[in-house]
N, CA, C and O atoms as a printed pandas DataFrame, in Angstrom:
     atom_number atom_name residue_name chain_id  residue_number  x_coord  y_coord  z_coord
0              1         N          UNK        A               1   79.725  138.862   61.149
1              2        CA          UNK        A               1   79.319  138.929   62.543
2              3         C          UNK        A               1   78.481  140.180   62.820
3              4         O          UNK        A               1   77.577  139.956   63.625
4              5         N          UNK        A               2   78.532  141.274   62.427
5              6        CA          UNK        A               2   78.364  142.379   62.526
6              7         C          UNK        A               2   76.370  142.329   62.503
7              8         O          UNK        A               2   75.587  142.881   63.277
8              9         N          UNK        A               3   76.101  141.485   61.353
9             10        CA          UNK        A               3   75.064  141.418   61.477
10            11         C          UNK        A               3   74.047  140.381   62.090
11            12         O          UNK        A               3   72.860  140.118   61.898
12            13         N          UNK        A               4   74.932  139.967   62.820
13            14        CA          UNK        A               4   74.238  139.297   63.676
14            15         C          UNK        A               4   74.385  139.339   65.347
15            16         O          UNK        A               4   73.846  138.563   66.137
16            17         N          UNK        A               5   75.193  140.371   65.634
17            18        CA          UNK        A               5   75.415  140.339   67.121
18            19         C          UNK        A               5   73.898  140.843   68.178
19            20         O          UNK        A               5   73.610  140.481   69.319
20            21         N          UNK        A               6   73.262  141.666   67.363
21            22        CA          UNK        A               6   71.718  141.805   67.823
22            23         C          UNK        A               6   71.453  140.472   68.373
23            24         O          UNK        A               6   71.623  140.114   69.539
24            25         N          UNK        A               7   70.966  139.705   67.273
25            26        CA          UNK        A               7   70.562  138.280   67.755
26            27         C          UNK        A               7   71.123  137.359   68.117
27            28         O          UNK        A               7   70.618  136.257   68.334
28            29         N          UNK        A               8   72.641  137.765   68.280
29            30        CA          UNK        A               8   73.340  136.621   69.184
30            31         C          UNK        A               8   72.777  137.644   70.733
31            32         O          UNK        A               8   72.332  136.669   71.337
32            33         N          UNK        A               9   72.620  138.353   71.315
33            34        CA          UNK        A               9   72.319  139.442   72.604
34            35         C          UNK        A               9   71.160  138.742   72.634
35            36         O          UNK        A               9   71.094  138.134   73.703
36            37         N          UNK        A              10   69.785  138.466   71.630
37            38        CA          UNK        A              10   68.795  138.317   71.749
38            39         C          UNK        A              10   68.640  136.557   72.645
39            40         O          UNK        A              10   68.070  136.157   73.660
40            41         N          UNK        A              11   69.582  135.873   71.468
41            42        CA          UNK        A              11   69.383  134.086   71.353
42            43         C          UNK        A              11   70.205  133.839   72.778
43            44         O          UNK        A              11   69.589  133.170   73.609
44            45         N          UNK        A              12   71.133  134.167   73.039
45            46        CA          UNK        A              12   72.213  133.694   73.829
46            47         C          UNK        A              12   71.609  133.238   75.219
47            48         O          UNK        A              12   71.769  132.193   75.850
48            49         N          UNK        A              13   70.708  134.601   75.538
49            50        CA          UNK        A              13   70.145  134.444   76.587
50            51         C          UNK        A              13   68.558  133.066   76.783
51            52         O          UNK        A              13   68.235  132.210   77.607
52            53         N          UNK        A              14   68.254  133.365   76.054
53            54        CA          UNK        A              14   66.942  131.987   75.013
54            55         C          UNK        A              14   67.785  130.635   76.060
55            56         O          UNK        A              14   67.576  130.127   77.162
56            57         N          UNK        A              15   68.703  130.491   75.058
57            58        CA          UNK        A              15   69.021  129.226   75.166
58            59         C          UNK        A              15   69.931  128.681   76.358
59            60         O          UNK        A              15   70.176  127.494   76.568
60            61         N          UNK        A              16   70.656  130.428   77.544
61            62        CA          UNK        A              16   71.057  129.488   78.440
62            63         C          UNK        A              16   69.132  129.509   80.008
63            64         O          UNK        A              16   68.946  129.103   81.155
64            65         N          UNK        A              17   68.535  130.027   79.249
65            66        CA          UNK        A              17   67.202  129.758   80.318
66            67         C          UNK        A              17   67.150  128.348   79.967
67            68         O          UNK        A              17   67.404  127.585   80.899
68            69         N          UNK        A              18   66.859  127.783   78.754
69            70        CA          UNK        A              18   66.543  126.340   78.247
70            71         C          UNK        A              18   67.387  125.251   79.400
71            72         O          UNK        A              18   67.044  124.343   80.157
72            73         N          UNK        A              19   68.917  126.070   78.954
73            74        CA          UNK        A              19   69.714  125.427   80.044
74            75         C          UNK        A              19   69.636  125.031   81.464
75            76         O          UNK        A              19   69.797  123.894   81.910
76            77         N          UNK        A              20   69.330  126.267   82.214
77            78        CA          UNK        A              20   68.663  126.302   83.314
78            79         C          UNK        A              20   67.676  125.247   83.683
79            80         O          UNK        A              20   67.587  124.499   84.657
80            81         N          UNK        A              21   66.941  125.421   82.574
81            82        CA          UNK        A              21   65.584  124.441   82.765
82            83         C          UNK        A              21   65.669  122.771   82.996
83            84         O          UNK        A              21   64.984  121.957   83.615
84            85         N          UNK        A              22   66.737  122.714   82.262
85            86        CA          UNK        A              22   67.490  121.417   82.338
86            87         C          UNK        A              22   68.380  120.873   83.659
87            88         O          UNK        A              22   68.241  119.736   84.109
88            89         N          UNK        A              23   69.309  121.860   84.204
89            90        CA          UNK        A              23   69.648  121.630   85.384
90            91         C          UNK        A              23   68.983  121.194   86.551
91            92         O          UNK        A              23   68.274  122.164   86.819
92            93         N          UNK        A              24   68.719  120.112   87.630
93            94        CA          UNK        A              24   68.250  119.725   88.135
94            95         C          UNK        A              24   68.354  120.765   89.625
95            96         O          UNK        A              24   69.469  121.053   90.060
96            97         N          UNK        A              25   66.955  121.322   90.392
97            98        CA          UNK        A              25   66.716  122.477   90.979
98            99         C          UNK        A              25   67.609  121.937   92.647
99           100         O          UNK        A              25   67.722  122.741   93.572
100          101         N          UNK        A              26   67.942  121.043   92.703
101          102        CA          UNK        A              26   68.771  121.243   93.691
102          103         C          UNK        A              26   70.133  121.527   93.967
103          104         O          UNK        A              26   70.904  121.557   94.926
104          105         N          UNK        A              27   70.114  121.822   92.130
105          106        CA          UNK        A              27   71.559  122.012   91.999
106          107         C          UNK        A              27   72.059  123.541   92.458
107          108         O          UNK        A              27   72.461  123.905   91.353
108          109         N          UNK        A              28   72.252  124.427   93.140
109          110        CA          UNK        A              28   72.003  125.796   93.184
110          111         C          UNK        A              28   73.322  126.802   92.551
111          112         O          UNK        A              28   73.413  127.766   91.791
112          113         N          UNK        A              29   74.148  126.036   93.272
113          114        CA          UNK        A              29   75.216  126.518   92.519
114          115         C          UNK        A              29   75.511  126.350   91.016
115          116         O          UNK        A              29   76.012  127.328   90.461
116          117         N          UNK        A              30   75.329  125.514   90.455
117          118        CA          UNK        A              30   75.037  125.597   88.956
118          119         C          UNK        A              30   74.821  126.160   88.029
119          120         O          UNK        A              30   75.423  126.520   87.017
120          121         N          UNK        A              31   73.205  126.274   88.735
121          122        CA          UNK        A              31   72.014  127.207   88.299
122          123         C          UNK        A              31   72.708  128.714   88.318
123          124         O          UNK        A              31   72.658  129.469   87.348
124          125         N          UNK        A              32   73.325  129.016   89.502
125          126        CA          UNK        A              32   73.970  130.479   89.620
126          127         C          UNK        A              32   74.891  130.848   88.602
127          128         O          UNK        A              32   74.637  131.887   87.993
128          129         N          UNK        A              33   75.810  130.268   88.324
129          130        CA          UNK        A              33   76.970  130.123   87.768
130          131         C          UNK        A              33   76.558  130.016   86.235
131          132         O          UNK        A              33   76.983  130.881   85.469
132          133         N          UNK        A              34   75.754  128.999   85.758
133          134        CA          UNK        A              34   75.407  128.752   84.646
134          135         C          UNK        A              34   74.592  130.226   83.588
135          136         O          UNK        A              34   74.653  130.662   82.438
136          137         N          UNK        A              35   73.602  130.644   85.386
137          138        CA          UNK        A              35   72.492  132.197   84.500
138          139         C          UNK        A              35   73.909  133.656   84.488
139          140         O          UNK        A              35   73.866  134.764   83.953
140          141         N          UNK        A              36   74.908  133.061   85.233
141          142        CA          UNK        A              36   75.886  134.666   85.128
142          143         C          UNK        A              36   76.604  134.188   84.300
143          144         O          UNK        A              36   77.077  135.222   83.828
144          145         N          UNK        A              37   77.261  133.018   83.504
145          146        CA          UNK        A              37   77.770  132.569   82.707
146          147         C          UNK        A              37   77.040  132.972   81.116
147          148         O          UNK        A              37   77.564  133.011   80.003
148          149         N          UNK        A              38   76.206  133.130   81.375
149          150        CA          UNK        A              38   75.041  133.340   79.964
150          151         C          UNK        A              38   74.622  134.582   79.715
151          152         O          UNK        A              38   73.833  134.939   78.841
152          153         N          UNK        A              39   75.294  135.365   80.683
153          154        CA          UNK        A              39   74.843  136.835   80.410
154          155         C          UNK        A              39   76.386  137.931   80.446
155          156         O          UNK        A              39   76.489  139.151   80.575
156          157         N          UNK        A              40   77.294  136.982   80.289
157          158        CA          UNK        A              40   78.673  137.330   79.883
158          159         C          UNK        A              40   78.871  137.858   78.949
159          160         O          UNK        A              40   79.136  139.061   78.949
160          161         N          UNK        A              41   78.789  136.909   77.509
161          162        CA          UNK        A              41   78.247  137.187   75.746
162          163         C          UNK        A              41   77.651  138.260   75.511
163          164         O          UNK        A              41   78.251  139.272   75.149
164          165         N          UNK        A              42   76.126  138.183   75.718
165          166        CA          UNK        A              42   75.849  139.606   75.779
166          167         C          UNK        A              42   76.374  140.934   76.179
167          168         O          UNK        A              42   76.082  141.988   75.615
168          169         N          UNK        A              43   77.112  140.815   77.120
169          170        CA          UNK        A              43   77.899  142.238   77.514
170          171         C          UNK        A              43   79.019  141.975   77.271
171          172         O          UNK        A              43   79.789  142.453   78.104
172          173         N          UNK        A              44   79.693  141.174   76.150
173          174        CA          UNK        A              44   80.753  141.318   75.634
174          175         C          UNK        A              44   80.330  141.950   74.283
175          176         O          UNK        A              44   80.999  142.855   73.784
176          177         N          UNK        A              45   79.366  141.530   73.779
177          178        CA          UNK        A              45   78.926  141.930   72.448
178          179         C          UNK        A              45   78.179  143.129   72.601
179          180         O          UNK        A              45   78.048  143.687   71.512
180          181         N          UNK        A              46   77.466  143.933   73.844
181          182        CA          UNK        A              46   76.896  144.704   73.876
182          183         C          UNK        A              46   78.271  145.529   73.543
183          184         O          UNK        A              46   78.515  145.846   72.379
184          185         N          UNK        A              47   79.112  145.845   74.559
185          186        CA          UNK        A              47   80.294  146.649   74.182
186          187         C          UNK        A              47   81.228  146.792   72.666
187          188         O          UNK        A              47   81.756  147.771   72.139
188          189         N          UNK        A              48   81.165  145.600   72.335
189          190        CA          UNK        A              48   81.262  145.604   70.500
190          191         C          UNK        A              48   80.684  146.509   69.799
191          192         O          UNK        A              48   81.210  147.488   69.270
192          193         N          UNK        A              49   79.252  146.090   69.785
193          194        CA          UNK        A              49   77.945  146.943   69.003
194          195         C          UNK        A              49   78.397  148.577   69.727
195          196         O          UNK        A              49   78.425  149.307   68.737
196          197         N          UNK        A              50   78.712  149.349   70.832
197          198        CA          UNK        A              50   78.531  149.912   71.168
198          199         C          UNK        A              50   80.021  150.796   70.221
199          200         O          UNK        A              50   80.026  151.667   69.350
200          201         N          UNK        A              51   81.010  150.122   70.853
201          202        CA          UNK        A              51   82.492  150.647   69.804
202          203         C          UNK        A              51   82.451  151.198   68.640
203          204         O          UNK        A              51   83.029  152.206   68.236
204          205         N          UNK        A              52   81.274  150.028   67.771
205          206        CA          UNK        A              52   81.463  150.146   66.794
206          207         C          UNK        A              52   79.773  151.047   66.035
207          208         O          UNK        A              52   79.501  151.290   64.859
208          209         N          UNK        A              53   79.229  151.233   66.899
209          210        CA          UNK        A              53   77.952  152.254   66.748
210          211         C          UNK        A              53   78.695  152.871   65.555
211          212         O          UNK        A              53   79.839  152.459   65.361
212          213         N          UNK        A              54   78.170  153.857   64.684
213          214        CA          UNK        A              54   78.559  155.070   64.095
214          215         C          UNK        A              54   77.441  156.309   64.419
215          216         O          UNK        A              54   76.342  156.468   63.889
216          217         N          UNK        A              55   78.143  157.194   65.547
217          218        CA          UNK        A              55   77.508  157.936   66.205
218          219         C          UNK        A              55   77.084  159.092   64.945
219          220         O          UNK        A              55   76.197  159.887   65.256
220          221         N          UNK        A              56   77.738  159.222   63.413
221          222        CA          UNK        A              56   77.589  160.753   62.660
222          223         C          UNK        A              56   76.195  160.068   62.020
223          224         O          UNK        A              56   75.399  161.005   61.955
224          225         N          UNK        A              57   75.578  158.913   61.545
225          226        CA          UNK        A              57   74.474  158.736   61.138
226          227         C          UNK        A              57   73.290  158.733   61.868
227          228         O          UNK        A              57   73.715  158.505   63.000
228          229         N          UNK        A              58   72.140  158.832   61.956
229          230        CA          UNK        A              58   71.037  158.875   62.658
230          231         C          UNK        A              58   70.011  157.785   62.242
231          232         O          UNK        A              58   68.965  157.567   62.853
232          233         N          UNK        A              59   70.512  157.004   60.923
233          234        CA          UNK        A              59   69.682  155.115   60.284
234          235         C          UNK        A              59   69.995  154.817   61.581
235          236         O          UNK        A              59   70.600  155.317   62.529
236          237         N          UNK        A              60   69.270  153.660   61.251
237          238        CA          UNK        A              60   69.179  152.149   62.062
238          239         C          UNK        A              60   70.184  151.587   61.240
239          240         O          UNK        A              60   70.393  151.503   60.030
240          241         N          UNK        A              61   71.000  151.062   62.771
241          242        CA          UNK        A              61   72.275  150.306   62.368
242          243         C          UNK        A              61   72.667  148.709   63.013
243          244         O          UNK        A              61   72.579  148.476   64.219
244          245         N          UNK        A              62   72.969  148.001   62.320
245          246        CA          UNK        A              62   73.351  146.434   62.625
246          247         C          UNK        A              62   72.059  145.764   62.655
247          248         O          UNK        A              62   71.747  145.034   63.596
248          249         N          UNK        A              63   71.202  146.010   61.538
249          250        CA          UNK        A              63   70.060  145.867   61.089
250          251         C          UNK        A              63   69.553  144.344   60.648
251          252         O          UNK        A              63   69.846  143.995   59.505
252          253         N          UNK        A              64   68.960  143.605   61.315
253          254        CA          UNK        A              64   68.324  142.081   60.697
254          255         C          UNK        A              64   67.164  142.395   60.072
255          256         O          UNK        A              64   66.396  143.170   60.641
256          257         N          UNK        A              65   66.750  141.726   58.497
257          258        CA          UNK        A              65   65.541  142.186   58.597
258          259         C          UNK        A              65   65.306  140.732   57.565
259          260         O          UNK        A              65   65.861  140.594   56.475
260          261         N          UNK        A              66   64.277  139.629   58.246
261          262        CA          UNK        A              66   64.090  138.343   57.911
262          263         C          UNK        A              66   62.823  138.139   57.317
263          264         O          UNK        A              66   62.297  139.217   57.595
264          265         N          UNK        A              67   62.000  137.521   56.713
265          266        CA          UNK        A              67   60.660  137.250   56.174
266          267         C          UNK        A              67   60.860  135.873   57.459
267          268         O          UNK        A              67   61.799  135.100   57.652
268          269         N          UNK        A              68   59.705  136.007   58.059
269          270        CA          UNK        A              68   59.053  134.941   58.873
270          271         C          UNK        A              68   58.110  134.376   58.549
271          272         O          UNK        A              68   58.137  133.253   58.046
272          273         N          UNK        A              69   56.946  135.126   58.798
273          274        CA          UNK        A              69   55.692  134.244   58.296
274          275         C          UNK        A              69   54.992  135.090   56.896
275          276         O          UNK        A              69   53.918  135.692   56.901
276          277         N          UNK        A              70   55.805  134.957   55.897
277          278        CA          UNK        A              70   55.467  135.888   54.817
278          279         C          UNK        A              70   54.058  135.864   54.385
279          280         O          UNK        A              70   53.602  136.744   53.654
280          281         N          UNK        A              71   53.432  134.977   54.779
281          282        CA          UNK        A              71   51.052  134.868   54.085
282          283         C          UNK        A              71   50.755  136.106   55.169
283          284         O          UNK        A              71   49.845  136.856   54.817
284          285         N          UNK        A              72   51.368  136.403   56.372
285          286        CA          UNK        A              72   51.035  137.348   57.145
286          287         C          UNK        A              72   51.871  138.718   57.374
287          288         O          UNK        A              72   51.672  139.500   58.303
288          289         N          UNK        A              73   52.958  138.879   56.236
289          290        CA          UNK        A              73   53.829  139.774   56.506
290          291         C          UNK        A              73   54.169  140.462   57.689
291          292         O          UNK        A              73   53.970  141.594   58.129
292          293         N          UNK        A              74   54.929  139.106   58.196
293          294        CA          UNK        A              74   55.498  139.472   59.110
294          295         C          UNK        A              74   56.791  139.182   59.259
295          296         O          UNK        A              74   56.994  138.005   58.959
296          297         N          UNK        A              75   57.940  139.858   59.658
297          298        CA          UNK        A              75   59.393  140.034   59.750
298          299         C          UNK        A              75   59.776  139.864   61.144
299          300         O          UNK        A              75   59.052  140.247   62.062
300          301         N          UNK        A              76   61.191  139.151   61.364
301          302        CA          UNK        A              76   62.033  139.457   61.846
302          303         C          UNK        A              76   62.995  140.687   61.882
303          304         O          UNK        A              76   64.129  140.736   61.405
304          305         N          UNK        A              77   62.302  141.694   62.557
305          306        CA          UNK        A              77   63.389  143.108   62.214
306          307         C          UNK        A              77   63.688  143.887   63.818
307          308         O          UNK        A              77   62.988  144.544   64.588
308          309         N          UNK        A              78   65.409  143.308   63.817
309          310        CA          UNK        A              78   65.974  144.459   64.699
310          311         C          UNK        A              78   67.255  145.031   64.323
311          312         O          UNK        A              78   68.053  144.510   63.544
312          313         N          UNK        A              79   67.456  146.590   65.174
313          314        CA          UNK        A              79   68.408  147.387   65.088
314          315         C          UNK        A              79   68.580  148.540   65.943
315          316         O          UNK        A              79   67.805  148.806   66.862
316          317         N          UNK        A              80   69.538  149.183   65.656
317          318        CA          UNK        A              80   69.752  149.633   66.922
318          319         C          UNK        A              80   69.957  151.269   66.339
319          320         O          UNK        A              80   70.342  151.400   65.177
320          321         N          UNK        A              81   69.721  152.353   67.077
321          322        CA          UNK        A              81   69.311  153.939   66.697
322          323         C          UNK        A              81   70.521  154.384   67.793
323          324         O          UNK        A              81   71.332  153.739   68.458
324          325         N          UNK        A              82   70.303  155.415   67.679
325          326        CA          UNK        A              82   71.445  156.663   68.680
326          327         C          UNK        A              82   70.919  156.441   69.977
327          328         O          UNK        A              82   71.760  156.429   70.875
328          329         N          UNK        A              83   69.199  156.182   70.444
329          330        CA          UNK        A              83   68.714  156.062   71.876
330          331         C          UNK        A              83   68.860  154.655   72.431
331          332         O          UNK        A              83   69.258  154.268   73.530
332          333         N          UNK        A              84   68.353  153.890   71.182
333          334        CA          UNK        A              84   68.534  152.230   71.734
334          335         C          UNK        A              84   69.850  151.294   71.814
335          336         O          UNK        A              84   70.053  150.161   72.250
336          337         N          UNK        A              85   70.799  152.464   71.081
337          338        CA          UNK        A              85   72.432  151.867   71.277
338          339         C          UNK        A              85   72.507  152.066   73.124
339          340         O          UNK        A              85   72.688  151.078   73.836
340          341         N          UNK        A              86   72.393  153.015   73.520
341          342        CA          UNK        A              86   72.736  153.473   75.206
342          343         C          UNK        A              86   71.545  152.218   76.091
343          344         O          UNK        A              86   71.672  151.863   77.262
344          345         N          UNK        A              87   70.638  151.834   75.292
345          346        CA          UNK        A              87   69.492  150.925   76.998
346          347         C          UNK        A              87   70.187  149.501   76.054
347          348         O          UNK        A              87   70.054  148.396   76.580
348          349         N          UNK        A              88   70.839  149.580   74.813
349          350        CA          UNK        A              88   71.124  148.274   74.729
350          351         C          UNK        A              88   72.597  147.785   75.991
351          352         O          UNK        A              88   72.742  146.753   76.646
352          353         N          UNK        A              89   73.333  148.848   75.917
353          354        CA          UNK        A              89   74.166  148.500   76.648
354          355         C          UNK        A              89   74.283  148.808   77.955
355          356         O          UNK        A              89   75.253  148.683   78.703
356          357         N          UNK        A              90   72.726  149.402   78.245
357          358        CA          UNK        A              90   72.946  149.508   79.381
358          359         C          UNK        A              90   72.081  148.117   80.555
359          360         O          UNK        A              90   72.162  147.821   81.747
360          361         N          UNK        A              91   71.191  147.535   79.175
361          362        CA          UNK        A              91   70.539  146.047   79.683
362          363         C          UNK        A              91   71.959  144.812   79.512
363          364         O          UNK        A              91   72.105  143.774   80.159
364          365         N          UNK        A              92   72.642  145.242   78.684
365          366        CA          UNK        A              92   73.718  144.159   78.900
366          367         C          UNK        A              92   74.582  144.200   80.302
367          368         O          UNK        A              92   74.943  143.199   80.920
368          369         N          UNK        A              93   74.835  145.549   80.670
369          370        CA          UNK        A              93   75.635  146.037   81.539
370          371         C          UNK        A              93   74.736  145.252   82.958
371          372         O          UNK        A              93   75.477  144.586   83.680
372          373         N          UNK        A              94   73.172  145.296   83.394
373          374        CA          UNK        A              94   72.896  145.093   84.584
374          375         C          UNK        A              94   72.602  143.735   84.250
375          376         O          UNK        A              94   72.843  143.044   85.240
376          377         N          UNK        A              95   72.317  143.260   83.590
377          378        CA          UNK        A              95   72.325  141.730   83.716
378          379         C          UNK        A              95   72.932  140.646   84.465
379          380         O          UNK        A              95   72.431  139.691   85.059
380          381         N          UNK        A              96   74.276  141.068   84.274
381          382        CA          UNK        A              96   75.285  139.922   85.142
382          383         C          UNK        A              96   75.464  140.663   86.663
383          384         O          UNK        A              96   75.241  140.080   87.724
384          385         N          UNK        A              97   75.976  142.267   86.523
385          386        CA          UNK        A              97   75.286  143.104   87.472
386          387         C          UNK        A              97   73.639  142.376   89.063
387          388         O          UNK        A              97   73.526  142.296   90.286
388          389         N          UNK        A              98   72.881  142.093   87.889
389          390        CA          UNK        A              98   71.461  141.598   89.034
390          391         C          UNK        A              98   71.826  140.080   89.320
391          392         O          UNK        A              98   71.751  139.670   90.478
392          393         N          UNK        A              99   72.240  139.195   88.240
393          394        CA          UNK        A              99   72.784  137.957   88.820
394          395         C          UNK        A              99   73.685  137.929   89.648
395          396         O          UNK        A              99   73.540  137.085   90.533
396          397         N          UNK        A             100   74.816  138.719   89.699
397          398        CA          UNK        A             100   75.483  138.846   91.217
398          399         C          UNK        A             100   75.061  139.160   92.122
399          400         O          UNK        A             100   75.160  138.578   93.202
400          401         N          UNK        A             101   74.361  140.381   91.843
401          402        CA          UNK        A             101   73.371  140.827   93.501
402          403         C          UNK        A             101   72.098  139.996   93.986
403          404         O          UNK        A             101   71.478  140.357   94.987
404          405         N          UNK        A             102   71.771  139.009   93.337
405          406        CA          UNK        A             102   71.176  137.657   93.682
406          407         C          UNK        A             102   71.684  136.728   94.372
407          408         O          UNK        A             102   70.970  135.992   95.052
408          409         N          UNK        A             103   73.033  136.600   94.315
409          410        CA          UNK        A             103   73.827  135.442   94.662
410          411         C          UNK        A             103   73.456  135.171   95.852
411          412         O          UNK        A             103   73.781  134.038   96.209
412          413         N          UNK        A             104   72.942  135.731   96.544
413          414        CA          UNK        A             104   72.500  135.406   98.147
414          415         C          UNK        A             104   71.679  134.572   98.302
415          416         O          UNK        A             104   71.764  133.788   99.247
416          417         N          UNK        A             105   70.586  134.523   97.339
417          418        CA          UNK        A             105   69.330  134.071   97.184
418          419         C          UNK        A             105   69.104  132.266   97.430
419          420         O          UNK        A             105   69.566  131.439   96.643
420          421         N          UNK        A             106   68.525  132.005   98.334
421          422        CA          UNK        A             106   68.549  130.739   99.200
422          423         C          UNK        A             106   67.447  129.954   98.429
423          424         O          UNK        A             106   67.708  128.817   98.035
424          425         N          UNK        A             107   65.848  130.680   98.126
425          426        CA          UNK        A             107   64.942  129.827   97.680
426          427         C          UNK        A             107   64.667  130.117   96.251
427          428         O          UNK        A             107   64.970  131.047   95.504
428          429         N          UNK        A             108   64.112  129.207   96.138
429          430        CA          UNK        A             108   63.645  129.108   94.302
430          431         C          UNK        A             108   64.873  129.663   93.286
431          432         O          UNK        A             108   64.632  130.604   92.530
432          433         N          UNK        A             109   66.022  129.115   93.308
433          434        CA          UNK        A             109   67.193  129.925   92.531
434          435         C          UNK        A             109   66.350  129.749   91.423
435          436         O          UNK        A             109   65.696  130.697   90.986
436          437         N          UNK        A             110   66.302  128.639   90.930
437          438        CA          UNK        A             110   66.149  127.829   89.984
438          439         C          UNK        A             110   65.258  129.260   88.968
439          440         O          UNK        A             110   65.695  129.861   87.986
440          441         N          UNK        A             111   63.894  129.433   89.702
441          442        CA          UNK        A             111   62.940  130.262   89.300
442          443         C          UNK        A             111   63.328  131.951   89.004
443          444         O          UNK        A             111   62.846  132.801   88.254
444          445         N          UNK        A             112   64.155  131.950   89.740
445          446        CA          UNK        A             112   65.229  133.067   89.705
446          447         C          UNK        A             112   65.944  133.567   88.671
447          448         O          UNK        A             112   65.846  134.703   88.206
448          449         N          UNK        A             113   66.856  132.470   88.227
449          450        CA          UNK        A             113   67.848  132.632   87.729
450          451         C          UNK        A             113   67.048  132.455   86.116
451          452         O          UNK        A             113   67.565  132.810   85.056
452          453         N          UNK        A             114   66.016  131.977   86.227
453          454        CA          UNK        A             114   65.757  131.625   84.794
454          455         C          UNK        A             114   64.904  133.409   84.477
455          456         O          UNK        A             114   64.851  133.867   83.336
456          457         N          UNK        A             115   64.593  133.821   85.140
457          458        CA          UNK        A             115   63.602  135.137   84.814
458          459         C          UNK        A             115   65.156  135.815   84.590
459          460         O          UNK        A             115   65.394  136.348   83.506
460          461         N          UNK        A             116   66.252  135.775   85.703
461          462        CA          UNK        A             116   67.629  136.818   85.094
462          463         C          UNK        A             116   67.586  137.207   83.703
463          464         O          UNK        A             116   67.540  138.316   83.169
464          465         N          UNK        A             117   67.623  135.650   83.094
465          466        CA          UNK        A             117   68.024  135.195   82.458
466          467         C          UNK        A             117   67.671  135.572   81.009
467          468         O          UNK        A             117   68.371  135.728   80.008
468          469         N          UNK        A             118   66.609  135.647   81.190
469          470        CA          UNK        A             118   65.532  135.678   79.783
470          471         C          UNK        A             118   65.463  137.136   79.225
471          472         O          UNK        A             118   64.768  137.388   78.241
């Protein structure tokens, strides 16, 4: 797991916009419920990654590093440093944070909730 909680933070959110997209826009409550539902994971796993940081090294840690389009060398590569451990958890932290302070929001949820989201 360890090496993949980056891109579960990354995907999780991907696929509940997809979701969104799918929900039919008059649904509002749904839509609400469904984009703060999807940004749960992430700030469960942000706080994981964060526990388990190892603050005495200064590498890049919980490191993916994938061949994608190898004729163009190009990679899939993320990880997380001593500065980007703190905005990782601190983008997990306002996420569900801004989807609540939305909840008011009467027009275009739909359009809304999917930008939260992403």
């Amino acid at each position: 797991m360890e090496t993949s909680v980056l891109s579960l933070m990354i995907f999780i959110p991907i696929v509940g916009m997809a979701a969104i997209l799918c929900i039919p826009s008059q649904a509002d409550d749904l839509i609400k419920k469904v984009a703060f539902g999807v940004t749960l994971p992430p700030l469960v796993l942000g706080i994981w990654l964060f526990q388990h940081f190892n603050r005495a090294t200064p590498d890049l840690q919980f490191v993916v590093k994938i061949p994608w389009i190898a004729s163009y060398n190009i990679e899939y590569f993320v990880g997380v440093d001593g500065i980007s451990i703190s905005m990782v958890l601190l983008t997990a932290f306002l996420c569900p944070i801004c989807i609540l302070a939305s909840w008011g929001i009467e027009r275009a949820v739909k359009g809304y909730g999917k930008a939260a989201t992403a």
